[in-house]
C-alpha positions as CSV (number, residue, x, y, z in Angstrom):
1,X,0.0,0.0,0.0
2,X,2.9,2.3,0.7
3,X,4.1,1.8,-2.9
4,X,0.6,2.9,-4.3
5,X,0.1,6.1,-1.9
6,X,3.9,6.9,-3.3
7,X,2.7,6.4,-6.9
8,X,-0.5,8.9,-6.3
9,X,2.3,11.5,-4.9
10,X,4.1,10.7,-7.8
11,X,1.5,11.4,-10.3
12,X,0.3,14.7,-8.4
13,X,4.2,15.7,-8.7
14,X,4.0,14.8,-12.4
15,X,1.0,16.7,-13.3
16,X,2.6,19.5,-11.9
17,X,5.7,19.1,-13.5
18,X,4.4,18.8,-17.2
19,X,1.8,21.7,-16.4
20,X,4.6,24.4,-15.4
21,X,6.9,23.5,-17.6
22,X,7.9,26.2,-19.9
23,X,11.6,24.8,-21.2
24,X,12.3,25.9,-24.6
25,X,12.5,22.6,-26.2
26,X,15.7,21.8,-28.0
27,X,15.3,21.7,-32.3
28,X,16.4,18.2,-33.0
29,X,13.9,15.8,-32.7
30,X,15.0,12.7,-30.9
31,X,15.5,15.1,-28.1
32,X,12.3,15.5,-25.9
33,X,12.8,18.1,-24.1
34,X,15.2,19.7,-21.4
35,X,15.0,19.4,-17.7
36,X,12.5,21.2,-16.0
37,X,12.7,24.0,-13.4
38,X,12.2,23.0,-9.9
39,X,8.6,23.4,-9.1
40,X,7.2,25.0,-5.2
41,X,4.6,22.5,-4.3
42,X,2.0,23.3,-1.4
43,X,3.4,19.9,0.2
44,X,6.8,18.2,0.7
45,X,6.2,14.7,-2.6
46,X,6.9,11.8,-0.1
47,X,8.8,9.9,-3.5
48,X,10.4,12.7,-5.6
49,X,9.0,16.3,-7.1
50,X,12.5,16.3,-9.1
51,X,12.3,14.9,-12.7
52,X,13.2,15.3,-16.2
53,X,11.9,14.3,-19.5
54,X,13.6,10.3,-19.4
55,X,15.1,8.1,-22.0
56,X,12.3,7.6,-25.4
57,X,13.4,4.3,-25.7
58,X,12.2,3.0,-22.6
59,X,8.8,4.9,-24.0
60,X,9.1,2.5,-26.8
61,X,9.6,-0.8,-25.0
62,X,6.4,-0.1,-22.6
63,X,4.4,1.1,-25.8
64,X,4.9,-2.1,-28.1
65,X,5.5,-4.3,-25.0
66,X,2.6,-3.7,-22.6
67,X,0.3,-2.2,-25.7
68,X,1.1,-3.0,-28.9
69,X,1.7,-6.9,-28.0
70,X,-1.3,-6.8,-25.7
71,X,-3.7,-5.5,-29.0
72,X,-1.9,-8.2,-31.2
73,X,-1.6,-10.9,-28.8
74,X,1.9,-11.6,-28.5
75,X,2.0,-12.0,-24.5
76,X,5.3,-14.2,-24.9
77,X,7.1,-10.8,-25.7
78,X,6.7,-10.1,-22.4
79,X,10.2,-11.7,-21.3
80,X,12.2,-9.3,-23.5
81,X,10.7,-6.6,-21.3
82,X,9.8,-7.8,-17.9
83,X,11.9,-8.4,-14.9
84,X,11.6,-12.0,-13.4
85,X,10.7,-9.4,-10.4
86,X,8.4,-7.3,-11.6
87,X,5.4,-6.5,-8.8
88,X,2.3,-5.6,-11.1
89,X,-0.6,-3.4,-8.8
90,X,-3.7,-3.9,-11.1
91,X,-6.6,-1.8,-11.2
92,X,-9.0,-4.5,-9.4
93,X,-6.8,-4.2,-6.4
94,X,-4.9,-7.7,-7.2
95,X,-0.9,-7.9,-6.9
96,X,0.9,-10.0,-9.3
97,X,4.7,-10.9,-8.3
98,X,7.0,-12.5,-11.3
99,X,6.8,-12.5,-15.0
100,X,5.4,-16.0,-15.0
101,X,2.2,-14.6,-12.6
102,X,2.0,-11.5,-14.7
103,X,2.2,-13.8,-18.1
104,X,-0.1,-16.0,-17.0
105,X,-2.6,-13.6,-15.9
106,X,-2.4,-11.3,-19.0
107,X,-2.7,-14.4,-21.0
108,X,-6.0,-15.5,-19.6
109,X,-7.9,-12.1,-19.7
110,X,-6.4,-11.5,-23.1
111,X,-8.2,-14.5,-24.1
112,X,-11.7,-13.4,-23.1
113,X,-11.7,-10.7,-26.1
114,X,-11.7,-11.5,-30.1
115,X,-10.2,-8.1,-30.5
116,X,-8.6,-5.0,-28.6
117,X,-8.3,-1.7,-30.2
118,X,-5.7,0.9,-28.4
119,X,-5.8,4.4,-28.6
120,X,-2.9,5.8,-27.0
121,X,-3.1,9.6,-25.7
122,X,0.1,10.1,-24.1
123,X,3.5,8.4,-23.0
124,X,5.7,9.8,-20.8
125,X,9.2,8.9,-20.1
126,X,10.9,10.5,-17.0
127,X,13.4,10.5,-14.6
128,X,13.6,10.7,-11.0
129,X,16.6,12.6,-10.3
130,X,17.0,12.6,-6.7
131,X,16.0,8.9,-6.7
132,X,17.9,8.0,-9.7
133,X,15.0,6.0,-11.6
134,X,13.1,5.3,-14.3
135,X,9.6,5.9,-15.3
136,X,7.4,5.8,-18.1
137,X,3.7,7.1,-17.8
138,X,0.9,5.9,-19.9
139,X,-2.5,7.4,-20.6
140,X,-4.7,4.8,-23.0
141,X,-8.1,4.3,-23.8
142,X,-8.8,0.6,-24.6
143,X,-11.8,-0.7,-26.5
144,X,-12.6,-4.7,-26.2
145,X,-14.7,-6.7,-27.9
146,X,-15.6,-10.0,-25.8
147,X,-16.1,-13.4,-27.7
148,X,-19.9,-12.7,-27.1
149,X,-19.7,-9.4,-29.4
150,X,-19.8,-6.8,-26.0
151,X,-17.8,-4.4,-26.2
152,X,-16.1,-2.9,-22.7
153,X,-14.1,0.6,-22.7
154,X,-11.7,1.7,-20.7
155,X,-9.6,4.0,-19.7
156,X,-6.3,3.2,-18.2
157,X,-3.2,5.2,-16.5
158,X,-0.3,3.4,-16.4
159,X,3.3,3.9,-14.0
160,X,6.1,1.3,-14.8
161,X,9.5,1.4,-13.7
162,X,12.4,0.6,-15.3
163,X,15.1,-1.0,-13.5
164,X,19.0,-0.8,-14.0
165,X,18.9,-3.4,-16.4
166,X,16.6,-1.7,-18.9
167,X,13.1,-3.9,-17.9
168,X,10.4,-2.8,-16.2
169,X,10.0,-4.1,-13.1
170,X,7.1,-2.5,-11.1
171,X,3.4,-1.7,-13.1
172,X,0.8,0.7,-11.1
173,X,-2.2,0.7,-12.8
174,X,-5.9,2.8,-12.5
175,X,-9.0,2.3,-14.6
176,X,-12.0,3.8,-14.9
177,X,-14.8,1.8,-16.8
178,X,-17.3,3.4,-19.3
179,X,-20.1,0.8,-19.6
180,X,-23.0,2.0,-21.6
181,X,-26.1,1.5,-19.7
């Protein structure tokens, strides 16, 4: 639980962050952007309120990994990208420890829908300066179609952090639903 009230610090810090950033972004375009200003908050970030604009190509690795593989069905990527530690925090309040666990679980819900459609809004890679880490941030909208023709939306933010060894290895997820009624 501490990890997931850190996580909502750490998405307050990054809201603020992207909003009041005003860094003249450098011309070339594999460069994202500078590092930001330090930002006054109204309370002291319990994880980190010091980041900068991370590497793209851990972006990249949670896009076609955790997305683009999830829309096609290709859960056995998920070793080139997972750590053998990885702690996944679902949206439904379950905890998922190990790549095997993770694999297994993602297999088995991917297999309740004919198709998945992904609309991705935003992806953020950043880095924790003080803390030294790596983070990419995720806002989706996902549309599934069931084997009995429903279809569910959802909307999904996404946290996963990237280890030392270039694999993520921690997933904080939040959903929100929108059944037609």
């Amino acid at each position: 639980m501490n990890e997931i009230k850190k996580m909502l610090l750490l998405f307050a810090a990054m809201s603020s962050l992207i909003a009041c950033t005003n860094e003249k972004r450098a011309e070339s375009s594999d460069v994202m952007a500078e590092a930001s200003p330090a930002v006054t908050l109204p309370y002291v970030a319990s994880y980190s309120s010091s980041f900068e604009i991370g590497n793209p190509a851990y972006a990249q690795m949670i896009v076609q990994g955790s997305w683009k593989d999830w829309e096609e069905n290709n859960l056995d990527n998920m070793v080139n990208w997972v750590a053998d530690t990885i702690v996944a925090y679902h949206s439904d309040n379950t905890v998922i420890n190990g790549v095997d666990n993770l694999m297994a679980r993602w297999k088995e819900n991917r297999a309740t829908y004919t198709s998945v459609n992904v609309n991705l809004q935003a992806v953020v890679p950043t880095h924790s300066i003080d803390k030294n880490e790596d983070w990419v941030l995720v806002w989706a909208t996902e549309i599934d179609t069931k084997s009995d023709g429903s279809v569910d939306t959802v909307s999904l933010m996404e946290s996963w952090r990237i280890n030392k060894g270039g694999k993520a290895d921690m997933l904080v997820q939040f959903d929100r639903r929108n059944r037609k009624k």
